[in-house]
N, C-alpha and C positions, 0 to 999 in steps of 0.2 A: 504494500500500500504506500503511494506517495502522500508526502508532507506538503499542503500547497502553498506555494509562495506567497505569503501574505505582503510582505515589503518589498518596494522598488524604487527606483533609484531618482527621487524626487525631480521634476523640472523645474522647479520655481522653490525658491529659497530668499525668505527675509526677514531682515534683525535689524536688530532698533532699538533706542532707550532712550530715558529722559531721566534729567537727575536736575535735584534743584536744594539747596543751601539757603538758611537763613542766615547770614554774616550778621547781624546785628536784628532788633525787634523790630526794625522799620526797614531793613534793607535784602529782600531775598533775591540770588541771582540762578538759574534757571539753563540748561544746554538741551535740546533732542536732536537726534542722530537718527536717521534710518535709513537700510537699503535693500533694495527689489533684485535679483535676480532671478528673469524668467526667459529661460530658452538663451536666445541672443541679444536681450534686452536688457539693459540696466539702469534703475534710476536711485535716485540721492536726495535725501534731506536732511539742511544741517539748519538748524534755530536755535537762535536764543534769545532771553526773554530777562526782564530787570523790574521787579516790583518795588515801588517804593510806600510803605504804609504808614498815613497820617493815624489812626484808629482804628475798631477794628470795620466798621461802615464807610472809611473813606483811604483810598489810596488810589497810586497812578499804574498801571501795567504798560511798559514798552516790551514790543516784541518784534524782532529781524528773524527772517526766513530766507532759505534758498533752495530751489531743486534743479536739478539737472536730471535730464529722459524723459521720456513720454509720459511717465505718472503711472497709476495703476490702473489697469485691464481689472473690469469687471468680474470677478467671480460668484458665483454662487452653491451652496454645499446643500442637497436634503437629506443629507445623513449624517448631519454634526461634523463633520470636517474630514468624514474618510476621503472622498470623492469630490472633484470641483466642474463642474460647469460651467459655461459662460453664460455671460447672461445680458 
């Protein structure tokens, strides 16, 4: 009796994170990162983001972005993420 292959060798792979620091009660400073590879595509996001807080109902949020590639192709999963479709 064969074992059937459950795993295969992914086309599309992306990683990514955000991290964010309070350096003082009124000053948090903020990075996200992420990236797409699908197939022969690839794209990039790098931002960052500088809160400055008067209390806790009033402060200012600045934030810079940049991406580079097409962005993300549509997917779609109706099996919780084994399988992906487009959509």
């Amino acid at each position: 009796m064969n074992t059937p292959r459950v795993w295969k060798e992914p086309d599309t792979l992306v990683t990514g994170g955000r991290l964010h620091y309070w350096l003082t009660d009124q000053l948090k400073v903020g990075v996200t990162a992420g990236r797409t590879e699908e197939e022969d595509v690839e794209s990039r996001l790098e931002g960052f983001d500088l809160t400055l807080r008067k209390s806790a109902a009033a402060w200012l949020k600045l934030e810079y972005g940049h991406s580079t590639g097409p962005g993300v192709l549509t997917s779609t999963s109706n099996d919780g993420g084994y399988s992906f479709g487009r959509g």
